[in-house]
C-alpha positions as CSV (number, residue, x, y, z in Angstrom):
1,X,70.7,3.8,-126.7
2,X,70.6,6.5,-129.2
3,X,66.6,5.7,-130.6
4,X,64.6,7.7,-127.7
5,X,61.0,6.3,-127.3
6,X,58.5,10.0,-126.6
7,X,55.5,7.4,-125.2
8,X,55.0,9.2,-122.1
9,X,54.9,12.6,-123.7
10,X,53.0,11.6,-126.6
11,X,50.3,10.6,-124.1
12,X,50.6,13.7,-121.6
13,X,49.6,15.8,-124.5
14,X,46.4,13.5,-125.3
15,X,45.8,13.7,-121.7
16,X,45.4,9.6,-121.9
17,X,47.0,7.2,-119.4
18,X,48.6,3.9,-120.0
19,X,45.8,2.0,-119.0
20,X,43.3,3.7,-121.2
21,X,46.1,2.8,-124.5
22,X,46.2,-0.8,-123.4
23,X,43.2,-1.2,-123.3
24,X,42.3,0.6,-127.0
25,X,44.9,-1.1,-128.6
26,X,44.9,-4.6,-126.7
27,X,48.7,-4.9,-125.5
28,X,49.2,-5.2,-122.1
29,X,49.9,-2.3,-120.0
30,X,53.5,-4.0,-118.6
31,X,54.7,-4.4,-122.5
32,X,53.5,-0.4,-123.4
33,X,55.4,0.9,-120.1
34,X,58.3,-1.7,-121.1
35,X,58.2,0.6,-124.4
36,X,57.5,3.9,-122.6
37,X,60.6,3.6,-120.1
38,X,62.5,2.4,-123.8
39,X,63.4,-1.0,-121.8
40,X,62.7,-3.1,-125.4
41,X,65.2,-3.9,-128.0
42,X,62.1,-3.9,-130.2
43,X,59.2,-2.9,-131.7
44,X,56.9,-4.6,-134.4
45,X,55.1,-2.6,-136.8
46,X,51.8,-3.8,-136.0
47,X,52.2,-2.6,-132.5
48,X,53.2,0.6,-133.7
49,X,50.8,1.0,-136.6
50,X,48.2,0.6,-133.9
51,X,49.5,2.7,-131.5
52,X,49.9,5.9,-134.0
53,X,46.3,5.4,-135.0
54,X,45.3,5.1,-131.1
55,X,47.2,8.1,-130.6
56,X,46.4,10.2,-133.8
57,X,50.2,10.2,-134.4
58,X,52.9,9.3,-136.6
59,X,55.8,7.0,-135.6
60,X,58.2,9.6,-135.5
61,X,56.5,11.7,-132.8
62,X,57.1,8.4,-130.7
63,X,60.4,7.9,-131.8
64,X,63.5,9.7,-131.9
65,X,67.0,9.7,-132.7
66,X,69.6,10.9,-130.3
67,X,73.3,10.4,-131.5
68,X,75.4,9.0,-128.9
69,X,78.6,10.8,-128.0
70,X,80.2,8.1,-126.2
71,X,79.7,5.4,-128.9
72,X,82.1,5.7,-131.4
């Protein structure tokens, strides 16, 4: 898939596990490592809106875009 979720480095640099997130933004900690191992077809904004301000951090260092050579 060429949208690349940055979850796990996102929270390296903030030094902050999964469990703590969960818990600050009230999603369970399956759903966020659903999202961190980019295993979701989806994401609502509310989930990300609350996320970002968890995180101090805009969508886009959570999400990038990696085009996909193979796709044509």
């Amino acid at each position: 898939m060429p949208i690349v979720v940055n979850l796990d480095v996102v929270l390296a640099r903030r030094k902050m596990k999964l469990r703590e997130l969960s818990a600050a933004v009230g999603i369970s900690e399956q759903n966020l490592s659903l999202l961190k191992t980019g295993k979701v077809r989806g994401v609502r904004f509310a989930t990300l809106e609350k996320i970002c301000a968890v995180l101090e951090c805009q969508p886009g260092d959570l999400l990038a875009y990696e085009k996909d050579e193979t796709r044509k």
